[in-house]
N, C-alpha and C positions, 0 to 999 in steps of 0.2 A: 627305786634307788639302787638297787643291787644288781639290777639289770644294766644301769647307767654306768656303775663301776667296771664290772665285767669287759665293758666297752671300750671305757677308758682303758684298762689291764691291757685288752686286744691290742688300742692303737699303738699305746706304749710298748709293749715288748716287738709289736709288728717295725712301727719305727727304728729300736734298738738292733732289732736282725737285719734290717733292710742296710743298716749301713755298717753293719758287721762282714756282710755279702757287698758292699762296693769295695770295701776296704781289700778282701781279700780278690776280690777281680781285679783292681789296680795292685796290690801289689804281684800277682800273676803276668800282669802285663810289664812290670818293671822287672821282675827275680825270675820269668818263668814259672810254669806250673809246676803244683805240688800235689801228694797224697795230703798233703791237711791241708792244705787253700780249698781244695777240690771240694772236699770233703764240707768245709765250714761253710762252702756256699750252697751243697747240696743241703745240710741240714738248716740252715736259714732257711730257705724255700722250704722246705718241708715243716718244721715247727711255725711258720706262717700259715700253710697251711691247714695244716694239724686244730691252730689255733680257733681260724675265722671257722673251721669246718664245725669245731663244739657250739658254736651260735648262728647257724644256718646263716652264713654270708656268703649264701651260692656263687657270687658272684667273682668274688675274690679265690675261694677255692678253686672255680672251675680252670682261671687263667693260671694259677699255682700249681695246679694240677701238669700243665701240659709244660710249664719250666722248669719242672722238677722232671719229670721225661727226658726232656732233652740232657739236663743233669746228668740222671741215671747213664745217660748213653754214655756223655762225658766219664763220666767216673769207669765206667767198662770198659773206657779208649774206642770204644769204636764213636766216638766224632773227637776232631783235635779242636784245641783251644787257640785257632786262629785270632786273626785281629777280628774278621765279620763277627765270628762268636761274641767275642770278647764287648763289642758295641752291641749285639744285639740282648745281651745276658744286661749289661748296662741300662739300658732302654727299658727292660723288661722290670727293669730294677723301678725304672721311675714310673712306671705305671703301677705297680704293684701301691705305690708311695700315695698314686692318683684316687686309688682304690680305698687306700688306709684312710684317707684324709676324707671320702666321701662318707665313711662308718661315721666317723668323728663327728660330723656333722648330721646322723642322722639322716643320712643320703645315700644309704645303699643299694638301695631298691632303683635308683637313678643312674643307669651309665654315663660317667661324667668324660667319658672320649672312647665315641665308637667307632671311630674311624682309625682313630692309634690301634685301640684292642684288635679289631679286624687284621690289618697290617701285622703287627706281630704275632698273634696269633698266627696267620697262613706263613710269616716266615719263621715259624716252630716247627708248623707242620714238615714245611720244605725241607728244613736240614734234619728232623727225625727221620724222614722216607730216604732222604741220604744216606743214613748212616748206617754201612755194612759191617761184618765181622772181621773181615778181608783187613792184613795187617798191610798189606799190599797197596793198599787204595789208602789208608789212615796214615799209617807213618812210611810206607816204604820198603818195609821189611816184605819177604815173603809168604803168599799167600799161603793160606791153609793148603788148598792143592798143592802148589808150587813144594810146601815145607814134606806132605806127605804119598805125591802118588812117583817122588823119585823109583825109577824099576820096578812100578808096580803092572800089574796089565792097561790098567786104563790109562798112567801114562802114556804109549806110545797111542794111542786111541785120541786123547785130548791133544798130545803137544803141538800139533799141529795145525789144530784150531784156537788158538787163545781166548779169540771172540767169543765164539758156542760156547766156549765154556767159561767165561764172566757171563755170558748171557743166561746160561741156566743157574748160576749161584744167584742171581738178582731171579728170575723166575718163581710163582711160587709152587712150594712144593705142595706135593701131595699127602700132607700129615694129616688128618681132618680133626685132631684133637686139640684144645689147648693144651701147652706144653709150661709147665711151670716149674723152675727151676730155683731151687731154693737152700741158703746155707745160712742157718741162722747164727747172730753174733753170739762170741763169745761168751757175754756175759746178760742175757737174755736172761736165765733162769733167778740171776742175782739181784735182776729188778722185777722179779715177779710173779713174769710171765711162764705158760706153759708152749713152747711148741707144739706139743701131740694138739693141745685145743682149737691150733688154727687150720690143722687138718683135718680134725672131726668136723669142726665148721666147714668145711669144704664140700663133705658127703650132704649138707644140707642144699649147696648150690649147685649139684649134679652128681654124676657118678665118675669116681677115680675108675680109669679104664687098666691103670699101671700104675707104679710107684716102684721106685728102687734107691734104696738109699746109697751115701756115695762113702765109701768107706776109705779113702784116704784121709789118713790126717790124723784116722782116727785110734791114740793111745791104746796100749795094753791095759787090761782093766786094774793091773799094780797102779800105774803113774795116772788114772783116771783122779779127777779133779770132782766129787761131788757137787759142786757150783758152778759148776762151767758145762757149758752145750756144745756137745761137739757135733749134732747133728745138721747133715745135708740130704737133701732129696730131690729127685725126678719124677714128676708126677705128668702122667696123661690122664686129661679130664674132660669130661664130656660136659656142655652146658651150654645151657642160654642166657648166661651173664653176661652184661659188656665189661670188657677194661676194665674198668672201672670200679665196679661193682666187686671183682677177683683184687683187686690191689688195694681196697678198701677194708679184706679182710686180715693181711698185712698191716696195717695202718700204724699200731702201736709197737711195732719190731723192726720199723723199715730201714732207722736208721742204726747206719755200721751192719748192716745185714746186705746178702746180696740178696733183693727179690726179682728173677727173671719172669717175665709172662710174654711167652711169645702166643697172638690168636691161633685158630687153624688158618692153615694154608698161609704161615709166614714163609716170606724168601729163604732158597734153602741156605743160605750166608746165614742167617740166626741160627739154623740147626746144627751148622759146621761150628759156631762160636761156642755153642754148648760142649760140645763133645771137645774142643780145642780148652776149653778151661779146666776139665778133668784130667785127672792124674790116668795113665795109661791101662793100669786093671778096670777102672771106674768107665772110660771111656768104652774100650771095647765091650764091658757087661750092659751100657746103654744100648749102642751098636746094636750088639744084638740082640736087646728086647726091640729094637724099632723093627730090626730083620724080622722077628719073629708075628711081629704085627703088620705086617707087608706095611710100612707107613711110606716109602718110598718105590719109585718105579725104579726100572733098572738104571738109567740114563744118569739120576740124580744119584744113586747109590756108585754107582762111575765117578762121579764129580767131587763125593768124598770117600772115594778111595777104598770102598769096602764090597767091591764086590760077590764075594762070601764074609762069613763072619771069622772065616781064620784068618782071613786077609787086615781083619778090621783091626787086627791086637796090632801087626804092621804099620798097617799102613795109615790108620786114621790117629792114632796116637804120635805126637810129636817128641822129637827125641830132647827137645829141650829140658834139660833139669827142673825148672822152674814153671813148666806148664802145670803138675800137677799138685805145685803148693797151693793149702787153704790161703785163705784170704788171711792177713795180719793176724792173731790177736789183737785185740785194745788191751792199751796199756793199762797198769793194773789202777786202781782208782785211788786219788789220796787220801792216806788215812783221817785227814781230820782235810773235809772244806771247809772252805769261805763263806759262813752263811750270810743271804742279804734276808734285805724285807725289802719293799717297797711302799713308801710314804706320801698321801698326799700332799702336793707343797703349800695346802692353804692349811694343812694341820700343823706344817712347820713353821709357818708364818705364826702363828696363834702362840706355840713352843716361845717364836724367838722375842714377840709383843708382852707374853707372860714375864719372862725373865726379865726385859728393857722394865714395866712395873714394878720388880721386885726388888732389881739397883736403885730405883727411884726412892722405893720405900725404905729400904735399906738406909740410902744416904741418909733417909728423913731422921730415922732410929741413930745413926751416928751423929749427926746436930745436936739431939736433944740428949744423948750421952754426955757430950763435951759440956754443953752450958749448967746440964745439975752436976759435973764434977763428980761422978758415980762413978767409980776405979771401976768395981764389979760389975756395973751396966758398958761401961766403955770396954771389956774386956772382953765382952759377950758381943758385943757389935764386932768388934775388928774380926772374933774368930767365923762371925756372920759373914764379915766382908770377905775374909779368905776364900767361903764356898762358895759364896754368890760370885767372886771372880772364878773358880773353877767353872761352874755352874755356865757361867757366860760363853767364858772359852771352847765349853762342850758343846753348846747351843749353836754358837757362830758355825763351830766344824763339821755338823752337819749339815749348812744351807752350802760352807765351800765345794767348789768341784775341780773338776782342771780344765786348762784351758784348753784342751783336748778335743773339749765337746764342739768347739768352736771350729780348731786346726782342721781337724776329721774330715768334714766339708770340701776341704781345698781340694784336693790333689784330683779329684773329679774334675771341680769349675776348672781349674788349670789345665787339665788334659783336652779338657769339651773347647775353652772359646780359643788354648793353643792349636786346634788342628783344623777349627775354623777360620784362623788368621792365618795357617801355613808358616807356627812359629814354631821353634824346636827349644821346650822350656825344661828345666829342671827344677825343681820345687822340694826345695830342703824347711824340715821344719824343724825347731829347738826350744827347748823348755816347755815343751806342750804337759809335762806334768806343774806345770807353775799353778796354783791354785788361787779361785776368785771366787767371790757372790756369788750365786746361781742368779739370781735376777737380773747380775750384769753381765755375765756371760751371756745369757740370753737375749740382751740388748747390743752385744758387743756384734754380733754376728753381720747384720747390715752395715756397719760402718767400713769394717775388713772385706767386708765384699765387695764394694765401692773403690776402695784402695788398690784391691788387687787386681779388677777388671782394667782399674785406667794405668797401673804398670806394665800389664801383659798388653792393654792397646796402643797406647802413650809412651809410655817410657821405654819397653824393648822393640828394639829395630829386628825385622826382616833378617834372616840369616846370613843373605847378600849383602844387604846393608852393614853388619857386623865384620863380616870378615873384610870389607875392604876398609873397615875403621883397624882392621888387627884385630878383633876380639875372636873370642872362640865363636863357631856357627852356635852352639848351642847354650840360650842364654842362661843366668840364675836366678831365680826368686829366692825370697828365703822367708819364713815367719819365726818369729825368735819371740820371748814371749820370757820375765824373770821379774823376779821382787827388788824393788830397790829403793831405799831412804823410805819404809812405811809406805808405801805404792806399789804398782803392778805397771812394768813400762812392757807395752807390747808393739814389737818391730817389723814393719816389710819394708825389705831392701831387695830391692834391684841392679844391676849390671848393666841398664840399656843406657840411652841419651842425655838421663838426666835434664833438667828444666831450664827453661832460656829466661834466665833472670831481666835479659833486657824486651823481650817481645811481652812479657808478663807485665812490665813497667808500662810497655807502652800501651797495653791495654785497659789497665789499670787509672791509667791516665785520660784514656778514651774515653772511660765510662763514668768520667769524674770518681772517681774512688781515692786520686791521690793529684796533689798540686802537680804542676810541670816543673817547678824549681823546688820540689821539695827534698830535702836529704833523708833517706830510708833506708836503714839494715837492710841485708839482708834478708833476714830474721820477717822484717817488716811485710816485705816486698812480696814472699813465698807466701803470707799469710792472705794475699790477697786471691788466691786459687779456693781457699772458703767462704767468698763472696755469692752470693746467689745468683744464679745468672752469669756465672764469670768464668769463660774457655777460652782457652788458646788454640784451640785445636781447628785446622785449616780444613776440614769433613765432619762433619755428622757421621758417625757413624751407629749399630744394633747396640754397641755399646758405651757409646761416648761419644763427647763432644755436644751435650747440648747442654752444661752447665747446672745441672738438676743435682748433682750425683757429690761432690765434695761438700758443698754447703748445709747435706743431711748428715753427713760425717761427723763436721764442724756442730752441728744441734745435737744430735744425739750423745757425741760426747760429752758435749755440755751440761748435756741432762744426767750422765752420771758422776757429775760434779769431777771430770777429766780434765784434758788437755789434750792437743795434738799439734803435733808440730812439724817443718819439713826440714831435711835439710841435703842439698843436691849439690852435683859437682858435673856440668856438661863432659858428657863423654865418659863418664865413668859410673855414674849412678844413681839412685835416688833410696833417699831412707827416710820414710813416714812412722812417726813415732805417736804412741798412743799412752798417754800416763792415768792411771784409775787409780782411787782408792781402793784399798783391799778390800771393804766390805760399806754399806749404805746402813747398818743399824745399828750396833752398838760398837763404841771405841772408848780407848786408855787415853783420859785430855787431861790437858791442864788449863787450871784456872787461871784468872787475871782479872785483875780490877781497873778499870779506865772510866774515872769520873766514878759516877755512882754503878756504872754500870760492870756485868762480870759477863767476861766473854771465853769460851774456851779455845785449846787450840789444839787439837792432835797431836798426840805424846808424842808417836813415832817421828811424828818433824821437829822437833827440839834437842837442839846440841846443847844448849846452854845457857845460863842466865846471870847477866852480868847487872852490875850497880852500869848506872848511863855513863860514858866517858864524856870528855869535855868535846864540846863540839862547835864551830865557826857559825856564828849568830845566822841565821836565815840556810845554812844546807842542811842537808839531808844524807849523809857521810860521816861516820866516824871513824877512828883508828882504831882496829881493837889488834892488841900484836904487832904492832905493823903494818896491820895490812889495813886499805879500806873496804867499810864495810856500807851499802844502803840500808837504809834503814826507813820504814813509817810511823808518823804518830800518829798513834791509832784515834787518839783524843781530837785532832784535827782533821784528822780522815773519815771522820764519821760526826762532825761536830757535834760533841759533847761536853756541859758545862765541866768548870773543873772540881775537883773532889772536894767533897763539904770537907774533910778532914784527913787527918794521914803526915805521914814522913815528908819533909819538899824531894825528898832524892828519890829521881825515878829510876826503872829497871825495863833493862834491856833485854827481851826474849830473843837469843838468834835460832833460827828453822832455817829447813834445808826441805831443798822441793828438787828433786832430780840430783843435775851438779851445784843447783845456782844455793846461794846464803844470802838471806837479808835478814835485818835487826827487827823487829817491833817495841814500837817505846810503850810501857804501859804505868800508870799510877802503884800496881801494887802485885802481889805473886800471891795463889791461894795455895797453890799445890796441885797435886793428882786425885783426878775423879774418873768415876766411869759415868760416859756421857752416852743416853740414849738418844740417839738423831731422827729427830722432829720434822717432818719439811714446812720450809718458809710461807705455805700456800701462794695461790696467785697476786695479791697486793707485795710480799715483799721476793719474791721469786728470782727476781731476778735482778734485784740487788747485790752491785758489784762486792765482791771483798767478803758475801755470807754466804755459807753452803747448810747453813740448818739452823735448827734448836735445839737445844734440852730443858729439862726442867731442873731444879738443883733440891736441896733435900730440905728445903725450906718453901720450897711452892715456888718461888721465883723464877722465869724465863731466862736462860743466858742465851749466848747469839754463839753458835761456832765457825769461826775463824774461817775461810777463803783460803788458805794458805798457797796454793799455786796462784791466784789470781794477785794476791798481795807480792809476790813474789816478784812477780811479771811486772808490776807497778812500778817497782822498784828499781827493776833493769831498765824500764823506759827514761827513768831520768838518771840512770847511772854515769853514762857518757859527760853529761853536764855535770854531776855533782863531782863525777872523780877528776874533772880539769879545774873544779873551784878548787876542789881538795888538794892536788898536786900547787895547786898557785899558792894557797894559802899555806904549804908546808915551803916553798921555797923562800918565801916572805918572812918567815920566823929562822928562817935558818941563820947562823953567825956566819 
């Protein structure tokens, strides 16, 4: 069990960094790179690996191993973060992903894609053996030579061959030591660790041949900081370690630390990089411990410019100011953090099922309050009720998230199927802190993935196509995502062609879905794209067009007792809208009685409650102000006998579901309950006009209320009810 969890821990926080590390490679691709983008993906890669390495998941370490390599090189700027990088860092992303998912399943032992792994694996390889120190070759700037053998002897000796002499900075040299190069962070000592320890462990894996410490940077012993590490070192070491084996004793200090490990006989380009990152004293005192250990021939001591060791304080040190600043500080740490925990969600489900019991019982305790007329028993319940509403409220806010988890996602899929269409997209997202169910969030994610692939395939035109409609070449998405009337309405809008309400008709009509002479909304006509089987689309294409893909849209929504809806404008755009309840367990209802039966109905959709106004025998319209209003009797809409007893005058519930208002006529008003939501099982499931149950504090079943579907009912016959309405108001008129 403990070994299970562990596992679980692994996939989870593997998962959490892996898309912490896209996030920051996309936005590097959108803002340019940064010291902290750089940075948050090298330690992503690294606490992945860190992670699977404490539970022997050789497999996933190994490939982590050699991404965080090329990292490292990143972060040192000797490789740039081109576009190949930038795709290939992505990729590596989604194997890593390939890997996590094979633990999860108890499949790690199993390479689940060896022919991916092979492939990027040797193109890790490829761009590591590329990457030189030469600022020459990386950004442009001038070379280590170039910056110091100006006037020097070997100058006029090299400037004439450029060749020979890239050729021997790529050649390798003649060091025979490993050379490890090392400045530990800042604040090393303040988590823990000892520096001197990872040295002493060193003399276990061979013999130091040298060491010199690097003393720039390094404080007056006045302004010395007892908690802070200002040490850096040069070490040559003798050993039969691999790689590997030497970076592994690093392990716990690697990040925000520089750890160099060049093998013996690296290209003399890494040994010029070293001495190029030290401050001018520090450089030359290397200099010449190498002189002093013959580690180079003369040729390659030519190349970097030190042909004596007086030469070396000259000419191997660059005059830039900034070569020989330390590496940053980290900034200082906050004084009080964020602590989390992490929870499993079948203990929160338990949490939130405890509480839904405890309203229940509750209600039952305020019943039998009211009927013995116990002031002091009824007094003690309400201030029950109070905390059991607290109580709920705190319960609910832990399963909410934001819809974030969801947005996060995009801006990948948008990048990946826009530059395999050859479309130039922009992808704006808003309200992504909007908060939902975690169960629906996690349901929410297939439906929006669906929408968006057939906006970016469907709905936006080709950049040629755009500009000779006038639009800009590059088009918009957008996901917007906000609370509205006791709901969560979540939006993608587009800029592209927008829907051809007559080709949709005429398909529609094709496939028998609608009369030839029938009259349809709008409204109607767009609804017919979550048909099963139902495209317009003139190609099949990887993504769309074979009619599979809207009408799980259309079900899943359904399933979270939603809506979805379209609404488009040729040539201008198209916006799919997505309506949820805030949450699937506990809600603030109100009661109603209709016949014998009591039905609730979701606080948050209640504007009001009127006495019934008078209304024209046979419609379904009132006035209420002025204005007309639809309305259902709920008593006929669900045929039910009428009330054994009660007032004759009924009451009118109005609710509000997005913009739209319709009435509900009901026998009688109970008030406000909190309603734990039940599901209908498979016999009443999918019964129009109910999205649940509760139980009430007396043991009996009530039904809750449908309210978008009721809604919807309402508008179907509004067109007819508000032209009886208008008739029958001009007919009374004087």
């Amino acid at each position: 069990m403990k070994k299970d969890s562990a596992r679980d821990a692994v996939v989870q926080e593997a998962r959490e960094l892996l898309v912490a590390m896209e996030a920051a490679l996309l936005q590097i691709e959108m803002e340019g790179p940064s010291r902290d983008s750089i940075n948050a993906i090298f330690r992503a890669a690294h606490t992945i690996k860190g992670s699977a390495g404490l539970f022997a998941f050789d497999s996933i370490v190994q490939f982590t191993h050699q991404v965080e390599h090329v990292l490292d090189l990143v972060r040192e700027e000797r490789l740039p973060l081109n576009a190949y990088m930038m795709s290939l860092l992505l990729q590596c992303g989604d194997y890593i992903g390939e890997l996590v998912d094979a633990i999860e399943r108890n499949q790690e032992a199993e390479e689940p894609n060896a022919e991916r792994r092979a492939t990027l694996l040797a193109e890790l390889d490829e761009v590591a053996q590329s990457a030189i120190a030469s600022r020459e070759l990386v950004s442009g700037q001038p070379t280590l030579v170039g910056q110091r053998l100006a006037g020097s002897p070997a100058a006029d000796l090299l400037a004439t061959d450029e060749a020979s002499m890239d050729a021997a900075l790529q050649a390798a040299a003649d060091y025979p030591y490993w050379h490890l190069s090392l400045q530990f962070n800042e604040n090393v000592l303040r988590d823990g660790l000892d520096p001197l320890s990872f040295l002493h462990y060193l003399r276990s894996l061979g013999r130091i041949v040298a060491i010199l410490p690097v003393e720039a940077g390094m404080p007056a012993a006045a302004a010395m900081d007892a908690e802070s590490c200002y040490l850096g070192v040069e070490i040559c070491l003798v050993s039969d370690s691999t790689r590997q084996t030497l970076e592994d004793v690093f392990e716990f200090v690697r990040d925000d630390s520089r750890i160099d490990i060049l093998p013996p006989h690296s290209p003399l380009c890494a040994y010029a990089a070293v001495l190029q990152r030290l401050a001018r004293e520090d450089a030359a005192r290397l200099a010449g411990q190498w002189r002093s250990l013959s580690l180079f021939n003369e040729v390659q001591w030519r190349c970097l410019g030190a042909v004596t060791l007086e030469e070396a304080v000259a000419a191997v040190v660059p005059a830039a100011t900034d070569a020989g600043a330390r590496p940053r500080p980290l900034e200082e740490r906050r004084a009080q953090e964020q602590k989390f925990i992490k929870i499993e969600v079948s203990k929160l489900d338990q949490l939130i099922d405890l509480v839904g019991e405890l309203v229940i019982a509750g209600a039952s305790a305020r019943l039998i309050a009211r009927r013995r007329k116990d002031s002091q028993f009824e007094e003690a319940t309400q201030a029950i009720d109070s905390l059991m509403e607290q109580i709920r409220d705190a319960a609910l806010t832990l399963r909410m998230v934001q819809i974030n988890e969801v947005f996060q996602r995009f801006p990948r899929i948008v990048r990946d199927i826009a530059r395999d269409l050859d479309k130039d997209i922009e992808l704006t997202m808003t309200g992504s802190e909007t908060e939902l169910d975690k169960s629906m969030v996690e349901r929410l994610a297939d439906p929006l993935m669906h929408i968006v692939r057939n906006a970016i395939d469907h709905g936006i035109e080709p950049a040629a196509e755009r500009i000779a409609a006038g639009k800009p070449a590059k088009a918009s998405l957008r996901l917007n995502a906000m609370h509205e009337s006791g709901s969560v309405l979540v939006e993608v809008m587009d800029d592209g062609r927008g829907m051809d309400r007559a080709r949709i008709l005429e398909k529609a009509i094709a496939q028998g879905l609608a009369a030839p002479d029938a009259e349809l909304s709008d409204g109607e006509i767009f609804r017919f794209v979550f048909e099963p089987g139902f495209s317009t689309a003139q190609q099949v294409t990887e993504l769309s067009g074979r009619g599979v893909g809207m009408d799980v849209v259309k079900r899943n929504i359904d399933a979270l007792q939603g809506e979805v809806g379209i609404d488009t404008e040729p040539g201008r755009g198209t916006v799919v809208r997505i309506r949820l309840p805030l949450t699937l367990a506990i809600i603030s209802g109100f009661q109603v009685v209709v016949g014998n039966a009591v039905f609730v109905i979701p606080l948050d959709m209640v504007v009001e409650c009127i006495d019934m106004p008078p209304r024209q025998s046979g419609s379904h319209i009132v006035s209420v102000r002025g204005e007309p209003l639809p309305f259902v009797p709920l008593r006929e809409l669900f045929d039910l006998p009428a009330r054994d007893q009660g007032r004759g005058r009924k009451s009118l519930v109005i609710v509000q579901y997005g913009q739209l208002r319709a009435g509900l006529l009901v026998d009688g008003l109970l008030g406000e309950c909190q309603a734990v939501i039940k599901p209908l099982g498979r016999l009443f499931g999918k019964v129009k006009g109910l999205s649940g149950s509760t139980i009430l504090g007396d043991g009996r079943v009530a039904l809750i209320l449908d309210i978008a579907h009721l809604v919807q009912h309402t508008q179907q016959q509004e067109q007819g009810n508000t032209a009886a309405y208008a008739e029958s108001s001009v007919a009374s008129a004087p």
